[in-house]
C-alpha positions as CSV (number, residue, x, y, z in Angstrom):
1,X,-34.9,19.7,15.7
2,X,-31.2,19.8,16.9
3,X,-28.9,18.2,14.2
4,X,-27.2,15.1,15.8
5,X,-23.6,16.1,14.7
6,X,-23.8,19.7,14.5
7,X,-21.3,22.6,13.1
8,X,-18.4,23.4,16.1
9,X,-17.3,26.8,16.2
10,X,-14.6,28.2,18.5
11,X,-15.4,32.1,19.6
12,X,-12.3,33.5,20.8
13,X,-13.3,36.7,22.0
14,X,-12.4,38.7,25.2
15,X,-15.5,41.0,25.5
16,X,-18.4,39.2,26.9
17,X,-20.9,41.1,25.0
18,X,-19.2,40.5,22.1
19,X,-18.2,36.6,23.0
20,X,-22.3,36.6,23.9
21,X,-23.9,37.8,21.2
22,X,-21.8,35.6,18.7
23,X,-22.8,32.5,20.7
24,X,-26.3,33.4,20.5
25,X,-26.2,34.4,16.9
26,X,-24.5,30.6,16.2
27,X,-26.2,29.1,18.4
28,X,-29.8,29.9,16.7
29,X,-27.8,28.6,14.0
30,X,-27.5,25.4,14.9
31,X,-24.0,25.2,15.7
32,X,-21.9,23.9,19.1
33,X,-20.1,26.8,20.8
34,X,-16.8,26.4,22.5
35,X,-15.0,29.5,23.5
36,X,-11.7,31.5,24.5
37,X,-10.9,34.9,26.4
38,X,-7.2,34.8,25.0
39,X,-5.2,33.8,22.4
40,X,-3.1,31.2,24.1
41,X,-6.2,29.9,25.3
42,X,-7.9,30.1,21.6
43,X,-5.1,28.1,20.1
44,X,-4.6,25.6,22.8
45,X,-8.9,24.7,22.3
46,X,-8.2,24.4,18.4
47,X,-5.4,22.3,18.4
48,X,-7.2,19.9,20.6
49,X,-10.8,20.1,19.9
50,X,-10.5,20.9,16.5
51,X,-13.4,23.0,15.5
52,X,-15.3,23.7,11.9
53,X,-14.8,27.1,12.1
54,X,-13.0,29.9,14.5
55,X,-14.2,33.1,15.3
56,X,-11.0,35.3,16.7
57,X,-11.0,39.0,17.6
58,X,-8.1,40.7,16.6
59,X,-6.9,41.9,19.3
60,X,-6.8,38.9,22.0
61,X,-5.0,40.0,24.5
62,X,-1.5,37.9,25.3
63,X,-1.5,36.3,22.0
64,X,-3.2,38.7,19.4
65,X,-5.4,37.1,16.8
66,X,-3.1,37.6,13.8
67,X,-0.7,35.3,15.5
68,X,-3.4,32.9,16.6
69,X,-4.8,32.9,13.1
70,X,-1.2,32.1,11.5
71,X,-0.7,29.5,14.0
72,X,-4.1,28.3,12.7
73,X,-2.8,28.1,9.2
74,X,0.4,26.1,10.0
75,X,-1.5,23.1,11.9
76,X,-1.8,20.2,9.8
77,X,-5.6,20.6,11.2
78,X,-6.2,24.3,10.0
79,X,-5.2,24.5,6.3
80,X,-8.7,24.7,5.1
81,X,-10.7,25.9,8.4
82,X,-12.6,28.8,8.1
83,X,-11.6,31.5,10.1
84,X,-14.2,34.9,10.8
85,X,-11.6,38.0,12.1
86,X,-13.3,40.6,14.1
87,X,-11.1,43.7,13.4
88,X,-11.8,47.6,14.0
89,X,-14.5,49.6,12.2
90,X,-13.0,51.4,9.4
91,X,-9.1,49.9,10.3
92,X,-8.2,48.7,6.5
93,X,-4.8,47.5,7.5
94,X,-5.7,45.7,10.3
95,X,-8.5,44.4,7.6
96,X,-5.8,43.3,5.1
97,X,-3.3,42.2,7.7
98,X,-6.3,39.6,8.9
99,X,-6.2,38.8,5.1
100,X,-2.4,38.2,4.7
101,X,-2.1,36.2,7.9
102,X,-5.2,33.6,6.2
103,X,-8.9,34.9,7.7
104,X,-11.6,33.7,5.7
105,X,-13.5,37.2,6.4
106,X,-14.0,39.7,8.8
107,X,-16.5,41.6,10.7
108,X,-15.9,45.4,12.2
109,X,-17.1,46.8,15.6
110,X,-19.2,47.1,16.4
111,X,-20.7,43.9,15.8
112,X,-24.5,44.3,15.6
113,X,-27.1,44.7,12.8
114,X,-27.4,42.6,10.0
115,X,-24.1,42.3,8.8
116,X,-22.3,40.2,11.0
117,X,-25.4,37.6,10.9
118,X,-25.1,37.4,7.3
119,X,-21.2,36.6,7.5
120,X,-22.0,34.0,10.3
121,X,-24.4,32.3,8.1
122,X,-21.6,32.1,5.4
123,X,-19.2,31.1,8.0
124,X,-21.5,28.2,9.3
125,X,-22.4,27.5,5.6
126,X,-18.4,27.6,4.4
127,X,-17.8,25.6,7.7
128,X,-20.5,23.1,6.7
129,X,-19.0,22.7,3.5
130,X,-15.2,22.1,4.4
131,X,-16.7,19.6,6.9
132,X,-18.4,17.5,4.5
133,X,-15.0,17.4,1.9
134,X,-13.0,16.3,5.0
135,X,-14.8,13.7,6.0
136,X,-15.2,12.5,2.4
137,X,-11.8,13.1,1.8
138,X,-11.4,10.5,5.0
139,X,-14.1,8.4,3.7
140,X,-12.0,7.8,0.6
141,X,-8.5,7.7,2.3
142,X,-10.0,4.7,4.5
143,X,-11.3,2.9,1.2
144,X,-8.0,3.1,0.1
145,X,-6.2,1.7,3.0
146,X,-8.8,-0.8,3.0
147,X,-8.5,-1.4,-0.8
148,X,-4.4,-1.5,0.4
149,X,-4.8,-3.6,3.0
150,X,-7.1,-6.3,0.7
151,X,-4.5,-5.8,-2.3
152,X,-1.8,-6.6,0.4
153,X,-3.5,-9.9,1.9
154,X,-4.5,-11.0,-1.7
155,X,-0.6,-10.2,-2.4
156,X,0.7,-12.7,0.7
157,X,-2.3,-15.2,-0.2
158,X,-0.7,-16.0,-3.5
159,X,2.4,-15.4,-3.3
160,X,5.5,-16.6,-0.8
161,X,6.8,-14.0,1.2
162,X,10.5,-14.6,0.5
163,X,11.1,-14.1,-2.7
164,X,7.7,-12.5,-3.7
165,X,7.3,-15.2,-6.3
166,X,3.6,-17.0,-6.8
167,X,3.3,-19.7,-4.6
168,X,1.8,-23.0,-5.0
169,X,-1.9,-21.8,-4.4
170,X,-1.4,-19.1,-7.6
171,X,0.5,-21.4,-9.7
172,X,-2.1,-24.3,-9.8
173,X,-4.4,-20.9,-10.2
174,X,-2.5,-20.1,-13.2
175,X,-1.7,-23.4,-14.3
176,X,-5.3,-24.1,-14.9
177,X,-5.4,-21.1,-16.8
178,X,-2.6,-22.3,-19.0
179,X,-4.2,-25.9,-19.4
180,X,-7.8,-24.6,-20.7
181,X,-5.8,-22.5,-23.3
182,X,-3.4,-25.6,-24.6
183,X,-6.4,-27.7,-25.1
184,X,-7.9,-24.7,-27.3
185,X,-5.1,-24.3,-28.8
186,X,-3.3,-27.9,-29.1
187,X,-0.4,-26.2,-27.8
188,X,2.4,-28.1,-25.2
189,X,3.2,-27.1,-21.9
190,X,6.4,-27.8,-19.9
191,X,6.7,-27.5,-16.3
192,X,10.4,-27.7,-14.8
193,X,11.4,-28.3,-11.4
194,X,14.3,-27.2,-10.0
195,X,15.9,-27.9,-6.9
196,X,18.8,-26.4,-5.8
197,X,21.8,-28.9,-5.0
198,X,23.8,-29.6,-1.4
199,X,21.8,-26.6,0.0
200,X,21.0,-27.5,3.0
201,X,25.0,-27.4,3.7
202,X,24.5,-23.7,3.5
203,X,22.1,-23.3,5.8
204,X,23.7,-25.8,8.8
205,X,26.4,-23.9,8.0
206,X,26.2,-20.2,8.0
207,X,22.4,-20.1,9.1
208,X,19.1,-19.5,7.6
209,X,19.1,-15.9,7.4
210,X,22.0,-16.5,4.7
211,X,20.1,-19.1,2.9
212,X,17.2,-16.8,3.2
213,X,19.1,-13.9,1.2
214,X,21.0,-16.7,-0.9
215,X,17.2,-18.0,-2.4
216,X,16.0,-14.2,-2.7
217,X,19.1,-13.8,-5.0
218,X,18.3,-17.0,-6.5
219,X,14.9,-16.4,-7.4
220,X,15.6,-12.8,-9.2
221,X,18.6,-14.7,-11.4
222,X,16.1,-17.5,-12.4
223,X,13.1,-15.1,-13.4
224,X,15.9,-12.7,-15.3
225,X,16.8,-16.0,-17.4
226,X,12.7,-17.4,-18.0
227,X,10.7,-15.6,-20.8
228,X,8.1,-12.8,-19.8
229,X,4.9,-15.1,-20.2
230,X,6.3,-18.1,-18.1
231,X,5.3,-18.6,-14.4
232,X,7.9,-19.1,-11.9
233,X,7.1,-20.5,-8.1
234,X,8.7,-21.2,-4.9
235,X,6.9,-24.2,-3.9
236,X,9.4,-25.4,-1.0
237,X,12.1,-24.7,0.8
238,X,14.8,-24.3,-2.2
239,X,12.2,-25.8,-4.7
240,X,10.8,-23.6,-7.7
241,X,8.8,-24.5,-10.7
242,X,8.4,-22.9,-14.1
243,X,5.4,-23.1,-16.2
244,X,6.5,-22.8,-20.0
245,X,3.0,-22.0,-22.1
246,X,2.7,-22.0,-26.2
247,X,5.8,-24.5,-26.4
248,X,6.4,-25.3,-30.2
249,X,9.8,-26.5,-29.9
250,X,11.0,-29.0,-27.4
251,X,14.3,-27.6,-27.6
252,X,12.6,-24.1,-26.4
253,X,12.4,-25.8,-23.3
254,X,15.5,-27.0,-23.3
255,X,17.6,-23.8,-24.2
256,X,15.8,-22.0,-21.0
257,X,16.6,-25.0,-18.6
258,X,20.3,-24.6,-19.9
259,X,20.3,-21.0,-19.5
260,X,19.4,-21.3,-15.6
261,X,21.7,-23.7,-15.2
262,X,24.5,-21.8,-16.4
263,X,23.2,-19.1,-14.5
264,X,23.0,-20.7,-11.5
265,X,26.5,-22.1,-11.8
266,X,27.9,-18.1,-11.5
267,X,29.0,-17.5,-7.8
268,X,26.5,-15.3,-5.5
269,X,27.8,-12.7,-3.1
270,X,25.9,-12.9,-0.1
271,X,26.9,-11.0,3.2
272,X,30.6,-11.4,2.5
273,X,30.4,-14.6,1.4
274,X,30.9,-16.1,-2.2
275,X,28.1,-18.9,-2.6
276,X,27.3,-21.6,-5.2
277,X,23.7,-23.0,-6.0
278,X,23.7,-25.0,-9.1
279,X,20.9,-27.0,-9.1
280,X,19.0,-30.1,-10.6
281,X,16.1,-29.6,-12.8
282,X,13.5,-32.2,-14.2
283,X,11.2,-31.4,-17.2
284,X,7.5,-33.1,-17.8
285,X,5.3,-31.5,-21.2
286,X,1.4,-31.8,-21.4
287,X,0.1,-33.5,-22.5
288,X,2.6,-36.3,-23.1
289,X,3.3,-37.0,-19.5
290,X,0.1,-36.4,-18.1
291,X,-2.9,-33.6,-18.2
292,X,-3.1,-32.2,-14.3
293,X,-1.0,-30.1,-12.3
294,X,-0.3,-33.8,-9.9
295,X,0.6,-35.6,-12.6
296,X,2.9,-33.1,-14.6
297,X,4.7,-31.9,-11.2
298,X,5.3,-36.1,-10.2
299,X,6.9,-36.3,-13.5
300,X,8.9,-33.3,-13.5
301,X,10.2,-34.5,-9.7
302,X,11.0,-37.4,-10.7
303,X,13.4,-36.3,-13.5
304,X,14.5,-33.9,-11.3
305,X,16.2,-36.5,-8.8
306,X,17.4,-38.8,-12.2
307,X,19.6,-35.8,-13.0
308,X,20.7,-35.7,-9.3
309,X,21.5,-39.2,-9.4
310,X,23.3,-38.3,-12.9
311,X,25.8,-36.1,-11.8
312,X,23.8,-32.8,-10.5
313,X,23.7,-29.3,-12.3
314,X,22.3,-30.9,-15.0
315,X,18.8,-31.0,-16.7
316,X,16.4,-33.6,-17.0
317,X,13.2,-34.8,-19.2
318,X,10.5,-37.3,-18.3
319,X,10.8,-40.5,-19.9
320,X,9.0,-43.8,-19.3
321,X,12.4,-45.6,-18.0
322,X,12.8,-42.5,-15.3
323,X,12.3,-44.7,-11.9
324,X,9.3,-44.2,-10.4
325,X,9.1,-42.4,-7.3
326,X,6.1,-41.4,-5.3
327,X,5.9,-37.8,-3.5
328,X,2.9,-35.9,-2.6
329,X,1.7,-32.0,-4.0
């Protein structure tokens, strides 16, 4: 029975007899035959047919098979091919030469007897065998673009593509993470929302690809002022939230909130241009204000625009008196 995806060999040979007998020898083999009476010829079929394995006399006339064989060896498709060298009987520097130019092995003329069948059997065998690593070698380089690909739609799932912070969708994610752990451990929770003031002025006028590069900047300052186990989001257009876990200290909260505000309050230097983006930020703590993501993030807005209406650049906690506004998350 014929195998359905057998062994291809490329005989470049330009002796018929010779050329024959090798295709008869590889084809009781198993193997599919193409061939080549020169060596322009035999390298042009390699290149685009790409074969298992290359029989190549060495003296092709027009291109001999040395230089086929090197030009073999420098195609990104014939590192690893095996390559059988049919060289004169008895010629040990044409022998060595098929060597140093990167044949596999060689046969001499004449090219009968059982000799040359056992090197065509460790050709087809050798040929086999550098098949099989290729295509698991592909196998496993197309898992891994896969795997890539999956990491990399995971990646913009849960995160927003401006800034590469978690979005919404992975901070609730992690925020329900946090909240199981503070009612183990009877720890607070803060969650501040920040929202940057007059920014839309920026965008009507010098464009959005300069607020675009203005929140980018924005986003790296903020994280570089939060502490290492804290979440930061974008959740809108210049709206972020931080998720403060294992609060002890109300004033914790409050030193960090201060810090990005005076961070904030540092000019930017975006495309020529010296920006400001101080910002407004309102603070809510689990489970004092409330004990779901809605409910914290309602609160934290809502001291967010008291400390708007106070002035701006400034921070803000939930308190019962803070004026009741209602926005949807």
């Amino acid at each position: 029975m014929e195998s359905e995806n057998p062994v291809e060999i490329l005989i470049a040979e330009s002796d018929a007899l010779i050329r024959n007998l090798m295709r008869e020898t590889l084809v009781n083999a198993g193997c599919a035959i193409a061939t080549a009476e020169n060596g322009e010829e035999a390298l042009k079929k390699f290149l685009e047919e790409r074969p298992d394995a290359v029989v190549l006399n060495s003296l092709l006339p027009g291109m001999n098979g040395f230089e086929v064989c090197r030009s073999i060896r420098r195609s990104p498709a014939g590192e690893h091919v095996p390559i059988l060298m049919i060289t004169g009987d008895g010629e040990n520097d044409l022998i060595l030469r098929a060597f140093e130019e990167g044949a596999t092995d060689f046969i001499s003329r004449p090219v009968d007897g059982a000799a040359p069948d056992h090197r065509v059997r460790c050709l087809v065998r050798a040929a086999q065998t550098v098949r099989d690593l290729r295509q698991c070698r592909d196998r496993m380089q197309t898992k891994a673009r896969l795997n890539e690909n999956e990491a990399r739609l995971i990646h913009l799932a849960y995160h927003d593509p401006l800034t590469g912070l978690p979005n919404r969708l992975l901070f609730r994610d992690r925020f329900q993470h946090a909240l199981a752990r503070a009612s183990r451990s009877g720890r607070k929770m803060a969650v501040l929302f920040l929202d940057l003031d007059r920014f839309k002025r920026i965008n009507d006028s010098l464009g959005h690809g300069i607020g675009d590069r203005l929140l980018r900047k924005v986003a790296e300052r903020i994280r570089s002022r939060t502490r290492r186990e804290d979440t930061l989001a974008r959740i809108g257009g210049d709206e972020f939230v931080l998720l403060m876990e294992e609060v002890t200290r109300i004033n914790t909260v409050r030193i960090v909130a201060k810090k990005v505000l005076f961070a904030l309050s540092e000019s930017f230097e975006v495309g020529g241009f010296q920006l400001y983006a101080a910002a407004s930020i309102g603070i809510s703590l689990y489970p004092d204000d409330g004990e779901s993501m809605e409910e914290l993030l309602r609160c934290a807005d809502l001291a967010m625009y008291r400390a708007k209406e106070l002035g701006r650049n400034a921070l803000q906690f939930h308190t019962p008196e803070v004026k009741f506004r209602v926005r949807k998350f």
